[in-house]
C-alpha distance (Angstrom), angle and dihedral (degrees) to the residues before:
residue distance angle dihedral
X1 . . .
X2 3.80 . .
X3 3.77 116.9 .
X4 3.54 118.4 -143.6
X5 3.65 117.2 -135.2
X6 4.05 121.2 -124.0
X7 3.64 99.0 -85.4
X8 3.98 88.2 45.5
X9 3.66 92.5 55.9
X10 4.20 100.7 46.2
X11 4.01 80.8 52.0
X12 4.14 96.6 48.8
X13 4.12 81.1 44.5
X14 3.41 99.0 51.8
X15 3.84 101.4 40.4
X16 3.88 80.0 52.2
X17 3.87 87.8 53.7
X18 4.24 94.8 52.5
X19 3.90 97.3 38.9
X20 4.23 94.2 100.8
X21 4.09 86.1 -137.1
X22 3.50 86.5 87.3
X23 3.86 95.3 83.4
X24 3.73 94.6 41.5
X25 4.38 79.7 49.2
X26 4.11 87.1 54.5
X27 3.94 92.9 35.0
X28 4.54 79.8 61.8
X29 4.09 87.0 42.7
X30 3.76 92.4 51.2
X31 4.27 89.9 42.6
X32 4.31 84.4 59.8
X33 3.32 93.4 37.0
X34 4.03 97.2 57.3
X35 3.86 85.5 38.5
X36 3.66 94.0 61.2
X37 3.62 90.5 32.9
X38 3.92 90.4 57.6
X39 4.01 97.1 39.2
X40 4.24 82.2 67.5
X41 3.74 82.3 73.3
X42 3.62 117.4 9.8
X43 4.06 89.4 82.9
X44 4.17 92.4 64.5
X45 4.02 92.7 72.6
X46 3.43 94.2 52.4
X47 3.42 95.7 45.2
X48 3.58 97.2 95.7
X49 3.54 98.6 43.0
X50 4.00 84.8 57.0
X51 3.66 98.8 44.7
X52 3.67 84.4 60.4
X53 3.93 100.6 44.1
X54 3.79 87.1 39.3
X55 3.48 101.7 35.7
X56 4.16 93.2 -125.3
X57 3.65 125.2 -172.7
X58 3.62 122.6 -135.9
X59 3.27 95.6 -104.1
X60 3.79 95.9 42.2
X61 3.66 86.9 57.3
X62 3.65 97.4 54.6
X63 3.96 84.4 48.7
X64 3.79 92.6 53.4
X65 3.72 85.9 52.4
X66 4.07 98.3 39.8
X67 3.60 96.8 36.2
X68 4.37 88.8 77.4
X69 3.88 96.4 48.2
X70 4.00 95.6 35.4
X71 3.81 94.4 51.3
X72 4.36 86.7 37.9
X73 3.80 97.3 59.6
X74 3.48 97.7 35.4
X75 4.20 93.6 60.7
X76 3.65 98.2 33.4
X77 3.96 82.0 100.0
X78 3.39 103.8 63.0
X79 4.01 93.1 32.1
X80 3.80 83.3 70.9
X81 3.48 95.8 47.3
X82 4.00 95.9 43.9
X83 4.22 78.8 53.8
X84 4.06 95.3 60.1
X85 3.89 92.1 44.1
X86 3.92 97.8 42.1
X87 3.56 106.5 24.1
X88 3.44 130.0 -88.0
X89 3.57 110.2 -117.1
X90 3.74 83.1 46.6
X91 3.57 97.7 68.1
X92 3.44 94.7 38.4
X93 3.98 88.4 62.7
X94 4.23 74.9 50.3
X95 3.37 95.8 54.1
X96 3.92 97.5 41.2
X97 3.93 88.6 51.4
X98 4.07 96.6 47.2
X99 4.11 86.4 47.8
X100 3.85 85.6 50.0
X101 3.67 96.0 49.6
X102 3.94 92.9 43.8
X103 4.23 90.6 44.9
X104 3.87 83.4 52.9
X105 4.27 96.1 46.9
X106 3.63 87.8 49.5
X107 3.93 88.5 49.7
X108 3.42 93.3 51.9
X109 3.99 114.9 37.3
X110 3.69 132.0 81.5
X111 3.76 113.4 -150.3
X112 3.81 129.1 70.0
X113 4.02 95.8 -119.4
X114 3.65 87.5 64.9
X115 3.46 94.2 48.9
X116 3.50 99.0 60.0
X117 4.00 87.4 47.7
X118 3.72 86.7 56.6
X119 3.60 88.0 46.6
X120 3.86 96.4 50.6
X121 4.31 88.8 46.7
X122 3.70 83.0 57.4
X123 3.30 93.6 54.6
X124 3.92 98.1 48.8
X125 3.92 84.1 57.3
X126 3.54 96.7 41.9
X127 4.16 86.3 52.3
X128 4.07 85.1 53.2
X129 3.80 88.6 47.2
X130 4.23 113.3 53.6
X131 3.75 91.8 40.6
X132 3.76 105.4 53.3
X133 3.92 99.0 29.6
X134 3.91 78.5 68.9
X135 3.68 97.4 39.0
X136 3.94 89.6 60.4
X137 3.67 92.5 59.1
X138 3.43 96.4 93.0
X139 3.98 90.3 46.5
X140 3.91 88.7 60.3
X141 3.97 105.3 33.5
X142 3.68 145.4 36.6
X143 3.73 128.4 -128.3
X144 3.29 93.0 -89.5
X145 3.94 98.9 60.7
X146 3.54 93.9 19.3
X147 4.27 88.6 90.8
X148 4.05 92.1 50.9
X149 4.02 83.5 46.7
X150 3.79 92.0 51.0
X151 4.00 93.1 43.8
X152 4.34 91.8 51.1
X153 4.07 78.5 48.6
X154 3.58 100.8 46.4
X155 4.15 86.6 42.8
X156 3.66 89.5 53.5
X157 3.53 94.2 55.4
X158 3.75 105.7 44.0
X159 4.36 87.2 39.7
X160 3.46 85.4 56.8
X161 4.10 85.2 63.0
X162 3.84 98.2 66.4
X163 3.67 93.3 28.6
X164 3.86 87.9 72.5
X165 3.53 105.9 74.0
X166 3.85 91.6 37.0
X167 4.03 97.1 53.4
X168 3.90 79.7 39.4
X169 3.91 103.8 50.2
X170 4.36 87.7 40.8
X171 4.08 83.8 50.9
X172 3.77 99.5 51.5
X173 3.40 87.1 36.9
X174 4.16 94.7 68.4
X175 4.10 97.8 11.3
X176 3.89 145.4 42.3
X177 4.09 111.1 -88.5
X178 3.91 88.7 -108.6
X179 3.66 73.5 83.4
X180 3.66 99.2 75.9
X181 3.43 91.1 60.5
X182 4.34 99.2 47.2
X183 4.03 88.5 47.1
X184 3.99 79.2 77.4
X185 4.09 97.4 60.8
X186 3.98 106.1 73.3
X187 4.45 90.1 39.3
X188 4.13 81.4 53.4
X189 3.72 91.4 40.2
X190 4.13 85.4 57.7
X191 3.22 95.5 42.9
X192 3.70 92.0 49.3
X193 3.77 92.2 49.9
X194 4.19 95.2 47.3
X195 3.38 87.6 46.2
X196 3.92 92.5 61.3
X197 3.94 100.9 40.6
X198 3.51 99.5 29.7
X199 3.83 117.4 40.3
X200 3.55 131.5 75.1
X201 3.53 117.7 -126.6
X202 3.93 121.9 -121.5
X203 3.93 140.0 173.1
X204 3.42 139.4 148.9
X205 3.92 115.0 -112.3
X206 3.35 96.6 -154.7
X207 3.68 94.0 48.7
X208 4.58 112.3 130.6
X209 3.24 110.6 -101.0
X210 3.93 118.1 -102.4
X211 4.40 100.5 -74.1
X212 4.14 102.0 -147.3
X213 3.42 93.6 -154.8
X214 3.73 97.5 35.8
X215 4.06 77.2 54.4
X216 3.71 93.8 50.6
X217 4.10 95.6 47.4
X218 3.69 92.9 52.4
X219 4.16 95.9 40.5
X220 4.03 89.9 49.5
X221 3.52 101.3 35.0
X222 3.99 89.4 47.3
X223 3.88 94.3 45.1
X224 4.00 94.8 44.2
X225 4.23 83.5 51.7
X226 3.98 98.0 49.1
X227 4.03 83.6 35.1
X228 4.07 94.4 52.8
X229 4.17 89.7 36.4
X230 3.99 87.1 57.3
X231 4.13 101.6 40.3
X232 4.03 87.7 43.0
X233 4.00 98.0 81.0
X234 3.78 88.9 47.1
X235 3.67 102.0 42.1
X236 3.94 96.8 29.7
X237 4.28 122.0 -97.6
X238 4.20 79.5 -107.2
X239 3.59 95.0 56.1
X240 4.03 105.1 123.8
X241 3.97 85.3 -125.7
X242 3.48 95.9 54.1
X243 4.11 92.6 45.4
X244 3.68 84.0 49.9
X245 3.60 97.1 48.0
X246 3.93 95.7 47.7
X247 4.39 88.1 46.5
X248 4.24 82.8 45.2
X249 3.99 94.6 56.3
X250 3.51 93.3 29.6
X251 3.95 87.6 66.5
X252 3.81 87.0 41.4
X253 3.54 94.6 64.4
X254 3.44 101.1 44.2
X255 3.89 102.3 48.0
X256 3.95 72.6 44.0
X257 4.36 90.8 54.9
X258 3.87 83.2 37.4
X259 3.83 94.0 57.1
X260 3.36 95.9 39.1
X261 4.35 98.1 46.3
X262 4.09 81.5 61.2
X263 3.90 94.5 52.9
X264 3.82 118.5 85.0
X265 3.57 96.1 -145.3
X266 3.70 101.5 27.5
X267 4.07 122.4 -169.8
X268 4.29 82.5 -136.8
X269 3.50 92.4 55.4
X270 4.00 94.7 -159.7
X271 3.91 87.6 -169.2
X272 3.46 97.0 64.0
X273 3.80 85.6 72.9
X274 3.49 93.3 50.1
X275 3.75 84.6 69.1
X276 4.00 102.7 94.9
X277 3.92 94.1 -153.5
X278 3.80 92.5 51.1
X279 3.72 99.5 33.0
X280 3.88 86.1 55.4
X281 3.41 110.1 35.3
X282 3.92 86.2 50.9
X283 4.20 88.4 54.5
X284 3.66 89.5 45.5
X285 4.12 91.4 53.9
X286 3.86 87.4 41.2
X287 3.78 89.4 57.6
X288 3.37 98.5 43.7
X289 4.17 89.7 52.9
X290 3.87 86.0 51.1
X291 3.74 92.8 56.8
X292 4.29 87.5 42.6
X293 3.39 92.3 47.5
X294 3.84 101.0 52.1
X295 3.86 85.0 45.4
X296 3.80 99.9 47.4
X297 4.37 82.6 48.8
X298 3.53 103.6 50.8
X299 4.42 89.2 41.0
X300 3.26 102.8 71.9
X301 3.92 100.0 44.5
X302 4.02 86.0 56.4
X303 3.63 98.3 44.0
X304 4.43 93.7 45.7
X305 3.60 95.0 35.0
X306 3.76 118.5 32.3
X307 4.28 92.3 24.5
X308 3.96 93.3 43.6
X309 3.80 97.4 -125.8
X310 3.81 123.3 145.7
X311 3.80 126.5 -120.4
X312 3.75 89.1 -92.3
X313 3.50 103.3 48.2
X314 4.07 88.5 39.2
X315 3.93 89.7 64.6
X316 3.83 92.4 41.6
X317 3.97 90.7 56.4
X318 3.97 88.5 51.1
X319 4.14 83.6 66.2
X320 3.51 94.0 99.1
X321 3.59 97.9 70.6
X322 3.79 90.7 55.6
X323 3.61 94.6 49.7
X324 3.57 91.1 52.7
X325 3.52 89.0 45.4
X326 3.84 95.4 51.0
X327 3.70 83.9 51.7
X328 3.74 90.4 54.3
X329 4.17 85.9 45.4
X330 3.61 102.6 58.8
X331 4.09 93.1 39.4
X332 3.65 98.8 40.1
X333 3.90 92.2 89.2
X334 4.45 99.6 49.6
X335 4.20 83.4 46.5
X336 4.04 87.7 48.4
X337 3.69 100.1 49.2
X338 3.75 91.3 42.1
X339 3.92 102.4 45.9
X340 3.80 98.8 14.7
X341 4.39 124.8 -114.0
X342 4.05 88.2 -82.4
X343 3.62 98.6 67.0
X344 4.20 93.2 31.3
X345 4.35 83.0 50.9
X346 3.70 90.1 55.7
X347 3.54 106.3 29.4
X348 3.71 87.0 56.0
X349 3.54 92.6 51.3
X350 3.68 96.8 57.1
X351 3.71 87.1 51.1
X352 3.70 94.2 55.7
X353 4.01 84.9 39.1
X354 3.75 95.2 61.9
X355 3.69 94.7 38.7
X356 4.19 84.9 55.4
X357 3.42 81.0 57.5
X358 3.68 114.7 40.1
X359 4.11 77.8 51.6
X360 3.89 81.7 56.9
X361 3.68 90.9 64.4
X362 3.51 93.4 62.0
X363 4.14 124.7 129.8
X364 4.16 142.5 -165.6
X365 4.11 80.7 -96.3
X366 3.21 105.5 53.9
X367 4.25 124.1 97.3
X368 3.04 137.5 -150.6
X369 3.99 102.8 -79.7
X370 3.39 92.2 70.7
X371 3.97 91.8 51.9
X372 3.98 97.8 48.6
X373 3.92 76.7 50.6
X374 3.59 97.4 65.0
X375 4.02 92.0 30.2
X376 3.90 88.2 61.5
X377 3.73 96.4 52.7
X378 4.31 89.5 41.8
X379 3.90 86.0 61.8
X380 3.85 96.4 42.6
X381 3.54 84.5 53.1
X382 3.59 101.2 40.0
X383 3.93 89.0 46.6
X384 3.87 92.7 50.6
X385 3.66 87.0 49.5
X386 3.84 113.9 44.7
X387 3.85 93.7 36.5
X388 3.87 99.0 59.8
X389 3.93 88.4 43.5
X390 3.94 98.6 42.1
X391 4.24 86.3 52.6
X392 3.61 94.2 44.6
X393 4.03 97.2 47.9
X394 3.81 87.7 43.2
X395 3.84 93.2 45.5
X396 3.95 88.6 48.3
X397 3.53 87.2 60.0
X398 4.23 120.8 97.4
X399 3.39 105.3 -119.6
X400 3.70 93.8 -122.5
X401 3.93 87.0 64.8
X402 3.47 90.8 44.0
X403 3.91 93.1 116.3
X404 3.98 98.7 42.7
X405 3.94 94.0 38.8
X406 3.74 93.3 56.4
X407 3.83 92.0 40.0
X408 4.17 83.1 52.1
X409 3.47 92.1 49.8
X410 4.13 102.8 39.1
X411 4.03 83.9 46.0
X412 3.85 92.9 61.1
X413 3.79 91.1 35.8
X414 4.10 82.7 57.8
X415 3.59 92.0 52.2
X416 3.31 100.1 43.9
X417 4.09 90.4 60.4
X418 4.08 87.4 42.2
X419 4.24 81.2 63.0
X420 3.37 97.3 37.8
X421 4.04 92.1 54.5
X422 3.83 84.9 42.8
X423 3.87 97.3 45.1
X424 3.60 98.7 44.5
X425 3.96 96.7 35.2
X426 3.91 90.5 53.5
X427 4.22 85.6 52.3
X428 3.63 92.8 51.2
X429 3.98 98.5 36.9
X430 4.32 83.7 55.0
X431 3.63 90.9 46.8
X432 3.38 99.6 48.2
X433 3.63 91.4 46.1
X434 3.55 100.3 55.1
X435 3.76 96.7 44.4
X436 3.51 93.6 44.5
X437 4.26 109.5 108.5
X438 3.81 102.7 -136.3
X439 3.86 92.8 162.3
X440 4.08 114.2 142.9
X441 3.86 86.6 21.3
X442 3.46 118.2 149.8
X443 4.19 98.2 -130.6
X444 3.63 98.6 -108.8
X445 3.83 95.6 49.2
X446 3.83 86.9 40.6
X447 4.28 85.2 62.8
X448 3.45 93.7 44.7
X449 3.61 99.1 51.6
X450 3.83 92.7 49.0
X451 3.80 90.3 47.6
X452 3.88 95.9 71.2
X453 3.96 132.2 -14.4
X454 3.91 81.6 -120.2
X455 3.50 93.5 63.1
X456 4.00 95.5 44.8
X457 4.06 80.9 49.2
X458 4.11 81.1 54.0
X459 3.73 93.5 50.5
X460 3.60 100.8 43.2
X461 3.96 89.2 55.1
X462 3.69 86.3 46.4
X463 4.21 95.6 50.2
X464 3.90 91.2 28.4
X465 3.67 78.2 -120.2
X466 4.28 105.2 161.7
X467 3.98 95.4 171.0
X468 3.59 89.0 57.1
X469 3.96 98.7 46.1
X470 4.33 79.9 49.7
X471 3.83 96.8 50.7
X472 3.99 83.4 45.7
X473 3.57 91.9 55.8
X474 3.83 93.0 43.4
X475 3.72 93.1 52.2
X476 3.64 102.4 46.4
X477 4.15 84.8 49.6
X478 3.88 88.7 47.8
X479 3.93 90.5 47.9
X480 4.28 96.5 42.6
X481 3.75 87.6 41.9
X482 4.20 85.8 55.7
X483 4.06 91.0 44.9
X484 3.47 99.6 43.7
X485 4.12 86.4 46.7
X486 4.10 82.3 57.7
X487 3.78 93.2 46.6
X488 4.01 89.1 43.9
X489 4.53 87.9 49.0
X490 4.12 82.7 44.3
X491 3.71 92.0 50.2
X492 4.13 93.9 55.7
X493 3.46 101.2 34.7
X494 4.11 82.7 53.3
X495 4.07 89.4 50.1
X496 3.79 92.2 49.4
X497 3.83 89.5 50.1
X498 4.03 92.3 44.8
X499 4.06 83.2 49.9
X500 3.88 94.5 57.9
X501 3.52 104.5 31.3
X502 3.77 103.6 32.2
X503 3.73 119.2 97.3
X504 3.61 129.8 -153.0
X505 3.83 109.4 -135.9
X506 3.66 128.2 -119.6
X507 3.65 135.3 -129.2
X508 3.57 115.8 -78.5
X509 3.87 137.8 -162.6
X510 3.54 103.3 -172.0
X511 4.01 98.6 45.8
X512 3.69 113.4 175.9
X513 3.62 92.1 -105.1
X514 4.02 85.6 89.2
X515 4.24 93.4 49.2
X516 3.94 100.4 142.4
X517 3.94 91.1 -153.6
X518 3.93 86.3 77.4
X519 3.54 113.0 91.0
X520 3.83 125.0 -165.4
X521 3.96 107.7 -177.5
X522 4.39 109.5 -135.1
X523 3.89 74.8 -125.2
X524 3.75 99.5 59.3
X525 2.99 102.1 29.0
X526 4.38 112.4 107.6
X527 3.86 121.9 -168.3
């Protein structure tokens, strides 16, 4: 392999940047990206359907939902770094082929144990996927597109949220749930193609090689976090598992910060943080996919349960937010360049703060206008706010840490929506609970009603009970008024911090676009 010197490399890059392919390339990225985005969700429709056909547990249905995003967030680490030593579009076409062949296992098996597996492969691609389709941004546009790049990115991945439970409900709804899973193959299949004609390829030569046990640290100590964070507001955050759990991947991650402070080209490169404009533009998207990850968790409960709509027409009536985040998408970049990413980061913010809590203000009489209301202004606010920071952490980034840096930064972004699901669905479960009127109930319906406001709608039916299907309403309200008041308080004090701390960047010559460490072989490199 030949390595092309400096000058070499800004040409390759820029005749990569003019050839036109590169918006059918990120039309391919965006098409994974809302398929792995969607597969987060898409499996909780069905999962009734297949705990009948399969004869699923509870808790073997909340594994064959969990076992995708807990095994996703906890490799998205070493995906990045496995990216800068191999090449990125490389393991992209890896990670597009091992979500293929998991999508098809899951098609195709018939017990629950396999499930999960396929669930878990999924995962492993998935964790290939979200951090390199941002890391070869930079490959395929300048600074000046790079921001409308990032937005169509970012809107892929958050559409694909919402889209779940639509493609899901329209799926079960004409074909068996094995079809959930094969609705993946032909969106990997483009992806897979794209990736081979269109993308260039990139690495960094002097990148570590890939540290087993660094590997191992990070992927348990990760995966007992987002696995502790999502059992704690069922089994309580006292619970002597949970404690344990928490100590356990709290010593995980330090022998893992240990290990990696010794090495001279760690995979957890600590000094990435150290760098204010990533460090903080990667906190500021973190907190902003708390906030949109409590919201999107305590929607879809209120709009199925309390305002009788079916999983189909729940995920159409979440819409809203993505068109006001599509809006935000396409004029995040003209707002950027004129008042800079600090002001966009915190104005957008404050939008999706007051639209947390104008949503707070919601009551038993209210419809559904007044929700797509405040769901239009969360994604114009969300969309003004993650773009601007998700382009200026990645742009902050040398481009021969491209891979690792995004896979740092989409790894605490994943966490950060694992607590805020956890957070703000242990608030609401309480307050529902204790508001809940279970007076006269036999015991057993009394613990099923406080369980979920879908299974107090469940016993009502079954006792012809209307008071309690009205308290049931009344509480959940009460108790996703409280959590999105939280997200909305969370949302400001986030805004004021991005308004002190954040810095608008200045004009540089020597951008990392020009870093002579990257290497792109005349071989591998596609137009």
């Amino acid at each position: 392999m030949v390595t092309p010197t400096q000058s070499e490399q800004s040409e390759q890059d820029e005749d990569a940047r003019r050839d036109p392919r590169r918006w059918w390339a990120l039309g391919a990225l965006v098409a994974s990206l809302l398929v792995i985005g969607f597969d987060m969700t898409i499996l909780n429709v069905a999962l009734p359907t297949m705990a009948r056909d399969l004869g699923a547990s509870t808790g073997q249905q909340q594994w064959m939902a969990d076992a995708y995003v807990v095994v996703f967030a906890s490799l998205m680490l070493p995906a990045g770094l496995l990216g800068d030593r191999f090449g990125r579009r490389r393991m992209l076409i890896v990670g597009l082929g091992i979500f293929l062949a998991g999508s098809l296992g899951g098609a195709l098996v018939h017990d629950v144990a396999p499930v999960i597996v396929a669930r878990g492969l999924m995962g492993v691609g998935g964790a290939l996927v979200m951090p390199l389709a941002l890391a070869v941004l930079p490959s395929l546009f300048g600074p000046d597109e790079r921001t409308k790049a990032v937005g169509a990115v970012s809107a892929a991945s958050a559409l694909g949220v919402p889209l779940g439970p639509i493609i899901g409900g329209f799926l079960l709804d004409h074909f068996w749930w094995g079809s959930v899973f094969l609705v993946n193959v032909p969106m990997a299949l483009i992806g897979i193609t794209a990736c081979v004609f269109l993308l260039p390829e990139t690495r960094d030569p002097a990148s570590p090689k890939v540290d087993a046990l660094s590997t191992a640290l990070t992927a348990a100590g990760l995966s007992i976090l987002i696995y502790a964070i999502i059992e704690a507001p069922h089994r309580g955050w006292g619970d002597p598992l949970i404690l344990a759990l928490f100590a356990l991947s709290a010593v995980l991650v330090t022998l893992l910060v240990l290990r990696e402070r010794r090495s001279p080209r760690p995979m957890l490169d600590l000094t990435l943080l150290a760098q204010r404009a990533f460090l903080l533009n990667t906190l500021a998207a973190t907190l902003v996919m708390f906030v949109l990850s409590g919201l999107l968790f305590v929607l879809p409960q209120y709009l199925q349960a309390v305002l009788g709509h079916d999983a189909l027409a729940t995920g159409v009536r979440m819409l809203p937010m993505m068109g006001g985040l599509l809006v935000a998408s396409r004029a995040a970049g003209p707002v950027v360049e004129k008042f800079g990413p600090r002001g966009v980061i915190s104005a957008g913010l404050v939008v999706l703060s007051f639209a947390a809590f104008l949503g707070s203000r919601t009551t038993v009489a209210d419809g559904y206008g007044f929700t797509a209301l405040w769901l239009s202004i969360a994604g114009l606010g969300f969309g003004f706010a993650v773009v601007p920071a998700m382009d200026a952490g990645i742009g902050a980034l040398p481009r021969d840490r491209a891979g690792s840096g995004a896979g740092l930064l989409m790894t605490v972004r994943q966490v950060g929506g694992a607590i805020g699901i956890a957070l703000l669905g242990s608030l609401l479960a309480s307050t529902y609970a204790d508001r809940l009127d279970t007076a006269g109930l036999p015991g057993a319906a009394a613990g099923t009603a406080s369980d979920s406001v879908v299974g107090a709608h469940v016993v009502a039916a079954q006792l012809g009970d209307r008071a309690l299907a009205a308290s049931a309403n009344s509480s959940y309200i009460h108790g996703m008024d409280l959590a999105l008041l939280v997200s909305g308080i969370a949302a400001l004090v986030t805004a004021l911090l991005a308004a002190a701390l954040l810095q608008n960047p200045e004009p540089a010559t020597n951008t990392p676009d020009t870093d002579p460490d990257m290497a792109v072989t005349p071989a591998d490199a596609r137009q």
